[in-house]
C-alpha positions in Angstrom: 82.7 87.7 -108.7 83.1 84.4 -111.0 80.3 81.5 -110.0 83.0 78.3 -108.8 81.9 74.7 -109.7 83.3 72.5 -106.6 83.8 68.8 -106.9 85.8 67.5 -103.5 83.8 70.2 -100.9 83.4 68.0 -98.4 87.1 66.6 -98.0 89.6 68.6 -95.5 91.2 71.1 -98.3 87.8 71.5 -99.8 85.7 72.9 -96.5 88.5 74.8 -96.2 88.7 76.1 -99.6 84.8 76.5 -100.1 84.8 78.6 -96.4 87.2 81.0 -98.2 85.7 81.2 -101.4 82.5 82.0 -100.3 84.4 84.7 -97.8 85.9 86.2 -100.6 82.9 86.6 -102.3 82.1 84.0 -104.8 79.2 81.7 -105.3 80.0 77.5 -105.3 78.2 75.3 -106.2 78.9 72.1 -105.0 78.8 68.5 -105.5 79.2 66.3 -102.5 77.8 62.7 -102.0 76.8 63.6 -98.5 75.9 67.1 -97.9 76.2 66.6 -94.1 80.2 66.3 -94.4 79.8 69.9 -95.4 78.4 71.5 -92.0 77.9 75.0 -93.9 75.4 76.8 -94.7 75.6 80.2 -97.0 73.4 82.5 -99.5 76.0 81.9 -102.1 76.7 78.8 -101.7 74.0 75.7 -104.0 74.6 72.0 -103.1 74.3 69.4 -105.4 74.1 65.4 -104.1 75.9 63.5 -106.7 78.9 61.3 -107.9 81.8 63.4 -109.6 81.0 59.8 -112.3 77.4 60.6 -112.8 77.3 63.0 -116.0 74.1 64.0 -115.2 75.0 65.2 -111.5 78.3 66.8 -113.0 76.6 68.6 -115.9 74.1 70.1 -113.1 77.0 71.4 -111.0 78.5 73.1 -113.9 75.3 74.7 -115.2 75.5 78.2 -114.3 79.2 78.2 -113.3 82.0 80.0 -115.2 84.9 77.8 -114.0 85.8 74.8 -111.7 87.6 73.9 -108.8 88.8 69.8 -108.6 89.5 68.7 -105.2 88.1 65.0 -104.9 90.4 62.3 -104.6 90.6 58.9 -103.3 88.9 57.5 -100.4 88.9 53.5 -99.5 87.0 51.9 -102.1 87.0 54.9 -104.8 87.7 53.4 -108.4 91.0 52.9 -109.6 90.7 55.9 -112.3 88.5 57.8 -109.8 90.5 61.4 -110.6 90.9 60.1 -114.5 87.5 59.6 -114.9 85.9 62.1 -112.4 88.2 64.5 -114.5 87.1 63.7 -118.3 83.4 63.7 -116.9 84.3 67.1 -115.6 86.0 68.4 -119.0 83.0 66.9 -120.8 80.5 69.3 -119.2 82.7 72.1 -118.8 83.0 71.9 -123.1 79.4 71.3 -123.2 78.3 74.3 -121.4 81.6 76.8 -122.5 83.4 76.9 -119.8 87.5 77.1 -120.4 89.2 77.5 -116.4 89.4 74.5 -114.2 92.0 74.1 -111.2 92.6 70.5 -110.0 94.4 69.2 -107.1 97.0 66.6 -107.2 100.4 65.2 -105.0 103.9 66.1 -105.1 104.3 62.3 -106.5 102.8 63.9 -109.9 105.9 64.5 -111.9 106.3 68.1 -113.7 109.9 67.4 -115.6 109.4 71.0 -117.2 110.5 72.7 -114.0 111.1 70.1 -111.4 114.3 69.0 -110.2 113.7 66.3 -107.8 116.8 66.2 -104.9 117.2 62.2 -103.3 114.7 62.9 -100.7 111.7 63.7 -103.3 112.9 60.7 -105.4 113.2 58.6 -102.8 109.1 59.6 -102.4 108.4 58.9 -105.2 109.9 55.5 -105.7 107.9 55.1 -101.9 104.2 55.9 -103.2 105.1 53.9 -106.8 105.5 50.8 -104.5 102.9 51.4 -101.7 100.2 53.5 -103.3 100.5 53.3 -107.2 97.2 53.4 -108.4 97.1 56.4 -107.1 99.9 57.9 -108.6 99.1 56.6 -111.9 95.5 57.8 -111.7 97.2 61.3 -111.2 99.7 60.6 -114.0 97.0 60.2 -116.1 94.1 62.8 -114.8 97.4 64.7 -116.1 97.3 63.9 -119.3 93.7 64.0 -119.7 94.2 67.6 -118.7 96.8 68.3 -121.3 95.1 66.7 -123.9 91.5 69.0 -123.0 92.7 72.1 -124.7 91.4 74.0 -122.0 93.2 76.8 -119.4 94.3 74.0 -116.4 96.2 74.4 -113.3 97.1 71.2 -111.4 98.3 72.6 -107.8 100.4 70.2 -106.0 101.5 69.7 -102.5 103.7 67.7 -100.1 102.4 66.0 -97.0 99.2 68.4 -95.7 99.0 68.8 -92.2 96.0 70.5 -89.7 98.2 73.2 -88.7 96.7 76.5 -88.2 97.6 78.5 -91.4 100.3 81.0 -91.3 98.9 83.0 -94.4 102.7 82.6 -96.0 103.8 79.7 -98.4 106.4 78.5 -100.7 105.6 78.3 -104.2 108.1 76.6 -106.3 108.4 73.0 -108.0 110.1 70.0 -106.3 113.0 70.1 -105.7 113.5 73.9 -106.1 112.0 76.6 -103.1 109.8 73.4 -101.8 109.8 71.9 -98.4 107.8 68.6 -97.4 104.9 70.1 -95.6 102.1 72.6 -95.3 99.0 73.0 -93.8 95.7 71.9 -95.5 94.6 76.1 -94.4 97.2 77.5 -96.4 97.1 75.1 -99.5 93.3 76.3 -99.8 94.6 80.5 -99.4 97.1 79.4 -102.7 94.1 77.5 -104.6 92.1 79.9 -104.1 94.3 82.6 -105.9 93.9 80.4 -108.6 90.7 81.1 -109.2 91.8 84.5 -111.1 95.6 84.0 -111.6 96.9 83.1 -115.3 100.5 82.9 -114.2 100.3 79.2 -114.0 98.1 77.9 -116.6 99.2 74.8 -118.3 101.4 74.5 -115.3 101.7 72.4 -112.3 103.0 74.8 -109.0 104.5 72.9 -105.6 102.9 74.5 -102.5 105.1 74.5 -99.5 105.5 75.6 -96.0 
C-alpha cells in the first residue's frame, strides 16, 4: 500500500479522509499546524507540525511518501494565495524527491469548461462567490493553473456545498451542470478522494462529487 503525503488533515474532509486512508491500509504522513485538531492516533500514521508555506516542513512531509493528498484551504486570516502557494511549495518537493501523483481539493466555483456545462442555478453561484468570496475563487483558479502547468499526474476533486450528514457510501460523479446536484456529505466526498489515491481515470481532470 502507497505511503500518502497529507496537507489539510486536520480540517473536516481531511479527519475524515485520513480515518479512511489509514482503514484502508495506507500510511500518512501528515502536516498539520496543530496536531491536537487531529484527535487520532495510529501505527501508520507520522505527524508533522508545520505550515503547508514552510519548504522545509513540506519537503519533510513528502520525504518518504510516494504521492499526495491536498486538502488545506482557507481559514480567517490564511493568505490570499494560500492554495496557490501552499500548492507550488507542494509541487516543488514532490519534483525534488520524484514523486508524480498529487490529488487536490477544490469548489464547484472552479470552472472545468472541458466538460462542464453550467445550468442558471450553478452560474448564478458562481457569479455569488465572484462577488462575496473572490479571493478565494481566484486562488483556486490559479492553484489550477499552477497544477496544469507542473507536468505532473493531478486530480483536482470538486464539490458543492459539504454538509455533516452521515455518508450514504453512494455519490454522483459528474461535472456541473451534468449528473451533479448541490450537496454532499463531507463522509462521502472523503470515500471518492480516497479512490483517488489509485484511480487514473481522472488525471488531468477535475470530477464534481455529488449527492
Amino acid at each position: 500500500m502507497k505511503k500518502i503525503a497529507l496537507f489539510g488533515g486536520s480540517g473536516q474532509t481531511g479527519r475524515l479522509f485520513l480515518s479512511r486512508a489509514l482503514e484502508s491500509g495506507y500510511s500518512v504522513k501528515a502536516l498539520v499546524r496543530n496536531p491536537e485538531k487531529l484527535h487520532l492516533r495510529h501505527p501508520a500514521l507520522e505527524v508533522v507540525v508545520g505550515d503547508v508555506l514552510n519548504v522545509e516542513a513540506v519537503e519533510n512531509t513528502v520525504n518518504g511518501t510516494e504521492m499526495v493528498v491536498s486538502l488545506f484551504g482557507h481559514v480567517k486570516g490564511s493568505p490570499e494565495w494560500l492554495q496557490t502557494e501552499g500548492t507550488r511549495t507542494i509541487l516543488s518537493a514532490m519534483k525534488g524527491q520524484g514523486l508524480e501523483r498529487i490529488v487536490s481539493l477544490s469548489g464547484g466555483g472552479l470552472p472545468f469548461p472541458e466538460k462542464d456545462r453550467p445550468k442558471f442555478a450553478d452560474k448564478l453561484i458562481r457569479t455569488v462567490m465572484k462577488l462575496a468570496v473572490p479571493r478565494i475563487l481566484n486562488d483556486a483558479i490559479r492553484h489550477h493553473e499552477v497544477l496544469a502547468d507542473s507536468g505532473l499526474k493531478w486530480v483536482i476533486v470538486r464539490g458543492p456545498r459539504l454538509t455533516n450528514e452521515p455518508g450514504k457510501g453512494t455519490y454522483r460523479v459528474g461535472w456541473v451542470g451534468v449528473n451533479a446536484s448541490t450537496k454532499i456529505s463531507r463522509a462521502d466526498l472523503a470515500d471518492f478522494i480516497l479512490t483517488q489515491v489509485e484511480d487514473d481515470t481522472f488525471i488531468h481532470q477535475m470530477p464534481f462529487v455529488s449527492k
